[in-house]
C-alpha positions in Angstrom: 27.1 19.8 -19.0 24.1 20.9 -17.0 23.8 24.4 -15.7 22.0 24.7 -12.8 20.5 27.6 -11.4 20.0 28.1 -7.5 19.3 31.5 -7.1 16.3 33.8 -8.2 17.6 36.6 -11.0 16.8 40.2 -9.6 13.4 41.1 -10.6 14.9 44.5 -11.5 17.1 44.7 -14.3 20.9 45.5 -13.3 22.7 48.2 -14.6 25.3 47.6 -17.0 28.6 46.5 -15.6 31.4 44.4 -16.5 31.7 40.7 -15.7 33.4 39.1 -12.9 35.8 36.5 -12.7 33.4 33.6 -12.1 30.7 35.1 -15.5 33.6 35.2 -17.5 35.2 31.7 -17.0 31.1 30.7 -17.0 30.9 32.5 -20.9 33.9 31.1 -21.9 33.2 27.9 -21.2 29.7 27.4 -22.5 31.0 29.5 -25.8 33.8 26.6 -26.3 31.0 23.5 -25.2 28.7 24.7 -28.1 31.8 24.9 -30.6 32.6 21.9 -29.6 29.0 20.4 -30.7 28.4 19.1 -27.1 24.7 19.2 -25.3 23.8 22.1 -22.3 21.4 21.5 -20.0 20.1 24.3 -18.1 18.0 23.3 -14.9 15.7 25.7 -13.2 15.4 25.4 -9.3 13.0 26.1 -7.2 11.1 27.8 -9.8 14.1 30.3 -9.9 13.9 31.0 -14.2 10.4 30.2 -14.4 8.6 33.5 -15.3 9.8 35.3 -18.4 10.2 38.7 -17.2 12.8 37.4 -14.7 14.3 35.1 -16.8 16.7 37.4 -18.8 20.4 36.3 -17.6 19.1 32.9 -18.3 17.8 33.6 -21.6 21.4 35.4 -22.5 23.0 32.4 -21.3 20.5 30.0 -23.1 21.3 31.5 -26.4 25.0 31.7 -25.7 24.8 28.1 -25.6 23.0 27.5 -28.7 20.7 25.1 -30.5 21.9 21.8 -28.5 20.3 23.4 -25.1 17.4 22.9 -23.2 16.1 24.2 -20.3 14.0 22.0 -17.5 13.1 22.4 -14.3 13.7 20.5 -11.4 11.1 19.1 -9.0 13.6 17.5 -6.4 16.0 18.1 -4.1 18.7 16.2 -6.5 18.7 16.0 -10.4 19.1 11.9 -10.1 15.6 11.8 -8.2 13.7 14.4 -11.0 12.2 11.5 -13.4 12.3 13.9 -16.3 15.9 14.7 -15.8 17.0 10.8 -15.7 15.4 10.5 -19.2 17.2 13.5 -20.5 20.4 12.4 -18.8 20.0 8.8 -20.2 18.7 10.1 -23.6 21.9 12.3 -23.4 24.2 8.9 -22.8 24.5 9.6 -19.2 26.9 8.1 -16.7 29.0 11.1 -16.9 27.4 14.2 -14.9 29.4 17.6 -15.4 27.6 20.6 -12.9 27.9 24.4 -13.5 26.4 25.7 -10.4 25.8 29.4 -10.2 26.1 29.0 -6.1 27.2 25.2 -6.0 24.5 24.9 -3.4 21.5 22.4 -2.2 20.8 21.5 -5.9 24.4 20.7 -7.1 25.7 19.2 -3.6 22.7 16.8 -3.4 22.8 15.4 -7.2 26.7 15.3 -6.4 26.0 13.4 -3.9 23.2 10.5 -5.0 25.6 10.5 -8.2 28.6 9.4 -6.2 26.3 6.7 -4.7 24.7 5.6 -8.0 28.5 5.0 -9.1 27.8 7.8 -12.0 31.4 9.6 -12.4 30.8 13.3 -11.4 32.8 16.6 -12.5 32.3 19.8 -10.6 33.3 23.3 -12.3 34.8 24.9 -9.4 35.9 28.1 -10.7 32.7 29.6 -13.1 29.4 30.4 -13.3 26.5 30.0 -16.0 24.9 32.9 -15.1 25.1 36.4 -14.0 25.8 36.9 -10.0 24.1 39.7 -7.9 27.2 39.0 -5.5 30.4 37.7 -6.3 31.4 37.6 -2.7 29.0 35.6 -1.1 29.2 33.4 -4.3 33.0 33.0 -3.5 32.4 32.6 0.1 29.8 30.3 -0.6 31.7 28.1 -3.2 34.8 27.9 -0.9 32.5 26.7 2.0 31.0 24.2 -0.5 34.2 22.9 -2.1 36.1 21.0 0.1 32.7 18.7 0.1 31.6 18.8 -3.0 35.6 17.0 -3.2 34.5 13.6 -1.4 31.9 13.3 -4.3 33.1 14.8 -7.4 35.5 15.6 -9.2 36.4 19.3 -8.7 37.7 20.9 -11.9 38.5 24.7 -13.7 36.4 25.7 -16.5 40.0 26.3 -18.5 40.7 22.4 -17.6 37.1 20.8 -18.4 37.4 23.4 -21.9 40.8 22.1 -23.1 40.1 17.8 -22.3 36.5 17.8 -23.2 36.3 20.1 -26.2 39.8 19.7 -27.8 40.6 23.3 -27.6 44.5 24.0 -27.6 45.1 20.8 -29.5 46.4 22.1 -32.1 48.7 24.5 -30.0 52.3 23.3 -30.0 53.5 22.1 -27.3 55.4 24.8 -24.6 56.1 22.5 -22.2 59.8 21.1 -24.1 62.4 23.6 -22.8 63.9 25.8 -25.9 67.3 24.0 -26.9 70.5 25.4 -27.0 72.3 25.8 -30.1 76.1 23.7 -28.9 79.1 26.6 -29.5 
């Protein structure tokens, strides 16, 4: 899964406040992915995670994920054209490309895109986010602009999906879906 980070954190540090909607799905996620043994990527854009003083919602995220992550930056305008990012990706096993955006902008819509065309399978998490958000409405708004496109290119699914057919969480769960029987009078 790579985590990809479009925006710059606040230079100031935030006040202490609850989680949204699209953190929490984001925490849950990545908590089950490193239970599950499987490797994080998260991507620095645009210099965004660069120094450390600024980098602390990516550190808390980085060691939420655990030992199997690692943290590059990209030099392009699309994961498949940064050179050191193909070798990770390849190193990693590659074709399959899973993106967790924090805006699902420039970064995640242009690597969706050159992976559609380089025939690599591509899943969008829709609904979560890897790292803290300064505005969970323009997020939103954003992501429902983005979505809809994002949809000719990848495919678009919830972090509670990706969690329960990629890390075998709820497996073991019996199955609800059987309506309860009747005992005959």
């Amino acid at each position: 899964m790579v985590c990809i980070a479009e925006r710059r954190p606040p230079r100031e540090p935030r006040p202490a406040r609850s989680q949204n909607a699209l953190e929490r799905s984001g925490a849950a996620l990545l908590g089950r992915w490193d239970a599950a043994g499987l490797p994080t990527v998260f991507v620095e854009h645009d210099l965004a995670l660069q120094r450390a003083d600024a980098s602390a919602a990516a550190g808390e995220a980085l060691r939420a994920a655990g030992p199997r992550a690692t943290v590059l930056r990209a030099e392009g305008p699309s994961l498949l054209r940064d050179a050191g990012f193909v070798r990770l990706f390849e190193s990693l096993g590659g074709p399959l490309l899973i993106l967790l955006g924090d805006t699902l902008g420039d970064l995640c819509m242009e690597t969706a895109i050159d992976g559609f065309l380089a025939g690599h399978p591509i899943i969008v998490v829709k609904d979560a986010s890897p790292f803290p958000l300064d505005c969970e409405a323009e997020a939103l708004s954003k992501r429902a602009a983005t979505l809809p496109l994002l949809s000719c290119f990848a495919r678009l699914m919830g972090a509670e999906e990706l969690a329960r057919e990629w890390t075998g969480a709820d497996r073991d769960e019996p199955d609800r879906t059987e309506p309860d029987r009747a005992e005959p009078d």
